[in-house]
C-alpha positions as CSV (number, residue, x, y, z in Angstrom):
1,X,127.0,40.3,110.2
2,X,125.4,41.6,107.2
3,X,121.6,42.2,106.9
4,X,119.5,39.5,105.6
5,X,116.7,40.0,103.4
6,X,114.6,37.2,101.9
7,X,114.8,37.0,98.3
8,X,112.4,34.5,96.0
9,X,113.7,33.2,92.8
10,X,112.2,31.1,90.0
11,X,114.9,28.2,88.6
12,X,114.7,25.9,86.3
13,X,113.9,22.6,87.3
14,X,117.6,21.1,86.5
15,X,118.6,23.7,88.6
16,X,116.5,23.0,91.3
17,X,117.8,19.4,91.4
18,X,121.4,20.2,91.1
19,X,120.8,22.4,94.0
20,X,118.7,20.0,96.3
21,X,121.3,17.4,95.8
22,X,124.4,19.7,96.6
23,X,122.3,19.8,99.9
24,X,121.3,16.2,100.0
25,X,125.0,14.6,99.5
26,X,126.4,17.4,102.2
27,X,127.7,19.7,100.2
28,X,125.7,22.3,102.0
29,X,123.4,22.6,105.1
30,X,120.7,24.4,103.3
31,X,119.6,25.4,99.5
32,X,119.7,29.3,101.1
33,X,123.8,28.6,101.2
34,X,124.4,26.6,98.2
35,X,122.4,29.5,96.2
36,X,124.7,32.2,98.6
37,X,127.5,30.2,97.3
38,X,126.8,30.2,94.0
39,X,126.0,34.2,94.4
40,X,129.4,34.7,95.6
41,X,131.2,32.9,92.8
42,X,128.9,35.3,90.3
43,X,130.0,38.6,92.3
44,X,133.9,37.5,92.1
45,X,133.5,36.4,88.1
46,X,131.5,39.9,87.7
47,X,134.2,42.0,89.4
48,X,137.4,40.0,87.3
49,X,135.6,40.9,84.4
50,X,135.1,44.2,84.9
51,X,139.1,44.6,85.1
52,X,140.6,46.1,82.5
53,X,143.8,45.1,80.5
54,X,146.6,47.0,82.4
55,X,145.1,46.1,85.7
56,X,145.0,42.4,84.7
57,X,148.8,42.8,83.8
58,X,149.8,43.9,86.7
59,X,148.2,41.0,88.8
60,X,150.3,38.8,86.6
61,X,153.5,40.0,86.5
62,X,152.9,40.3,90.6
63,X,152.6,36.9,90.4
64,X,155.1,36.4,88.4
65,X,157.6,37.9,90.5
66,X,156.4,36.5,94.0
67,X,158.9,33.9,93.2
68,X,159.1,30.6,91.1
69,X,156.6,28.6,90.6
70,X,155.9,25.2,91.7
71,X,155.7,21.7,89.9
72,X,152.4,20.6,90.1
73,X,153.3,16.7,90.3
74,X,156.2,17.1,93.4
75,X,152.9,19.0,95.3
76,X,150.3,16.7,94.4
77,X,152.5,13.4,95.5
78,X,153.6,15.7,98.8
79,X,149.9,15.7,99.5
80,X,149.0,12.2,98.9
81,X,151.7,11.0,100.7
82,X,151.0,13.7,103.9
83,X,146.8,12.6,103.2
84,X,146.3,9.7,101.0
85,X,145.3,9.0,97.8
86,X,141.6,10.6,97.2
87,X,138.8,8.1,96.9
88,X,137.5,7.6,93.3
């Protein structure tokens, strides 16, 4: 496990309450990991950036050739029918 160091921040006060609420409707257990969360996603976005052209291209044509790809519709009704329709 990592080292943990306590870190204060100053948000915004829409921020704030987008954050308390992730943690309210149980989203999250604590503001401490929504805000973690939220760092990750930065530190993933930050590193794709930071990719450059050729290496891009090569992620896609790996993709690419992993085999054919799959029709979005056929797996979204295999999943309803294997967990129900979502609520809303």
């Amino acid at each position: 496990m990592s080292e943990i160091e306590k870190l204060s921040v100053a948000l915004a006060a829409d921020m704030v309450a987008e954050v308390r609420a992730a943690v309210a409707g149980g989203d999250y257990a604590s503001v401490s990991e929504a805000v973690s969360d939220a760092l990750r996603d930065w530190s993933i976005r930050r590193r794709v950036e930071k990719l450059e052209t050729p290496e891009l291209t090569r992620l896609v044509l790996e993709g690419i050739e992993s085999g054919p790809g799959l029709d979005a519709d056929e797996v979204f009704a295999e999943l309803r029918a294997q967990f129900g329709k979502p609520p809303g």
